[in-house]
N, C-alpha and C positions, 0 to 999 in steps of 0.2 A: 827662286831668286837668281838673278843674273849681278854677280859683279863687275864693275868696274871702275876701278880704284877704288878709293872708298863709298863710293855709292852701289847701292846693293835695287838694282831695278826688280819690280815684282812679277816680270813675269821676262818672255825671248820677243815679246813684239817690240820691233822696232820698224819704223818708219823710214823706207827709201829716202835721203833728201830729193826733192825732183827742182829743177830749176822750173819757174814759172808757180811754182803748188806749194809748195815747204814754205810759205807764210803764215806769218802769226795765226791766223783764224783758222787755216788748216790745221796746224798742228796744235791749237788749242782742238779741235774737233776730236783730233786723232786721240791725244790725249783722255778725253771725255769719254770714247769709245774702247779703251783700255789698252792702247798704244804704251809700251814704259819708256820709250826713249823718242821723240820725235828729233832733229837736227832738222839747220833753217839749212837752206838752198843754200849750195855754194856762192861764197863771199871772198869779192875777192881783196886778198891781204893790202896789195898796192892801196885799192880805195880806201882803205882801214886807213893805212898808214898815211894816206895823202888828204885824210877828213871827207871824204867826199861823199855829198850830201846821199846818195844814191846808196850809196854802199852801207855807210851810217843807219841808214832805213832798214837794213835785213837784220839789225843789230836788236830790233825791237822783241821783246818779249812778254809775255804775260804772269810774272813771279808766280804768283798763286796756282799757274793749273800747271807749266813748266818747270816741274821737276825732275831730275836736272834739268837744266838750259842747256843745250849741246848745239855749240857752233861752229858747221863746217867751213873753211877757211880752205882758200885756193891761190896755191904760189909756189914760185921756182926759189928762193931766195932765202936761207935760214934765216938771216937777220932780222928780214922784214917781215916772215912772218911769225917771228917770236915779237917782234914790235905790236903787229897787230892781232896778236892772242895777249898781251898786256891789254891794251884797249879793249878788245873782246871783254875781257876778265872783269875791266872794268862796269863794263855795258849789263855784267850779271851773267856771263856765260861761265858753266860750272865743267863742262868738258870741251876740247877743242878738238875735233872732225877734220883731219885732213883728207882734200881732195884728192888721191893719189890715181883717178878710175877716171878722171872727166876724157874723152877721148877727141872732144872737138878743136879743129885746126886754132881756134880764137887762145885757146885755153892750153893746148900742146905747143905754139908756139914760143912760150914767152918760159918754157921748161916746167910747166904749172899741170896738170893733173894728170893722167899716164904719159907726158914724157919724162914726171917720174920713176917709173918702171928701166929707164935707161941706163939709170943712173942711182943704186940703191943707197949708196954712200952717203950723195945729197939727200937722197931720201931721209935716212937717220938720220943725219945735220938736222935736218930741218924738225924732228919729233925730239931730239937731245935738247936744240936748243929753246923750246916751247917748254919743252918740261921743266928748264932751268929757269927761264925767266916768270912762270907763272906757276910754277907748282901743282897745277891742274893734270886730272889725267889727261891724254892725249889718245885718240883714237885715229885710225884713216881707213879707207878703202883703196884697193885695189884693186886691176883687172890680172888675168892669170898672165899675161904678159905682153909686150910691142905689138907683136902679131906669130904668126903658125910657126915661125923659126924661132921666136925669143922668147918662151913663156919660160920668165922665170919668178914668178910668185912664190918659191920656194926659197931661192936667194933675196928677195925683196919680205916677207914674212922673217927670216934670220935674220936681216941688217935691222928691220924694224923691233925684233923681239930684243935684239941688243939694245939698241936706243930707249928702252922700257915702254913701247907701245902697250897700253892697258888694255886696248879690244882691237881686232881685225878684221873685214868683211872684204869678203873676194869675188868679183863682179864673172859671172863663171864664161866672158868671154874675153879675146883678147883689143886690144886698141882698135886693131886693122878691120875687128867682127861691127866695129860701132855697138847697135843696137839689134842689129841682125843677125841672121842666120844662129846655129843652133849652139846653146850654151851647155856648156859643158858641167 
C-alpha cells in the first residue's frame, strides 16, 4: 500500500500523465489492468478558471473505476490555481497533480511547469494555497532541475515538503535534457 494523504493506493503503479494519452478511456484502461493511481493529462488551471469548454473536457472522469480521481493542473499563478483545484474538486477530483516537470516553451513561458524549478518559493505558494482552499492532498512532479548548471530538485523537494506536498515524482532529466538524452 502506497499512501497518499488519506488514500492508501494498492499497490506503486502509477500512471505517467502523457498529454495526448491520459484520457478517460486510457486511464479507465490503465486502471483495469491494475494501475493504482492514473492522473488526467495536464490541464491547464487558466482554462479551469476561465470555463473553457476544452479544458472543462479533461475534467471528465469515470467515478466507479477512478479511484482516486487525480487531477494534474498546469500554472504559474497560486491564486488561480487554487481557484482551479476548487473547480477541479468540484468536477470529483480527489488529489490535485501539479505540473512542475512540463519543459515545453508553450507551458515554461507563462512560469507554468519546469519554469517552476526557478522559482521554488512560488512553487510552495502554489501547493500551500491548493492545500488551503480544497483540503485535498496535493501532489507535483518535477524535473531534477533548469538545466546542467541549476539542478536543484533538492531545494525544490524542501520548499515543496514544507508546503505539505503529500507524494513527489522526479522526472530524472533536467528542463534543457527535454525528453532526450540520458536520464539520470
Amino acid at each position: 500500500m502506497l499512501p497518499i494523504g488519506h488514500y492508501q493506493l494498492k499497490n506503486r503503479f502509477i500512471l505517467a500523465p502523457m498529454a495526448g494519452v491520459s484520457e478517460m478511456p486510457f486511464r479507465v484502461i490503465a486502471f483495469k489492468m491494475g494501475a493504482a493511481l492514473c492522473p488526467t493529462e495536464l490541464v491547464s488551471a487558466q482554462g479551469v478558471f476561465r470555463v473553457n469548454t476544452r479544458s472543462l473536457r479533461y475534467l471528465r472522469s469515470d467515478p466507479k473505476v477512478e479511484q482516486p480521481f487525480c487531477l494534474q493542473l498546469f500554472g504559474g499563478e497560486p491564486e488561480i490555481m487554487a481557484q482551479a483545484a476548487v473547480s477541479a474538486q468540484r468536477f470529483g477530483a480527489q488529489i490535485i497533480d501539479i505540473n512542475m516537470g512540463c519543459p515545453v516553451k508553450k507551458v515554461t513561458k507563462s512560469g507554468a511547469g519546469s519554469a517552476l524549478l526557478c522559482d521554488p518559493l512560488r512553487a510552495g505558494q502554489i501547493v500551500q494555497q491548493i492545500r488551503n482552499a480544497t483540503k485535498l492532498p496535493v501532489t507535483a512532479k518535477i524535473r531534477l532541475g533548469w538545466d546542467a548548471q541549476n539542478r536543484n530538485f533538492l531545494e525544490m523537494a524542501d520548499a515543496l515538503g514544507a508546503a505539505g506536498i503529500a507524494a513527489l515524482a522526479v522526472h530524472g532529466r533536467t528542463r534543457a535534457q527535454g525528453y532526450s538524452g540520458q536520464a539520470d
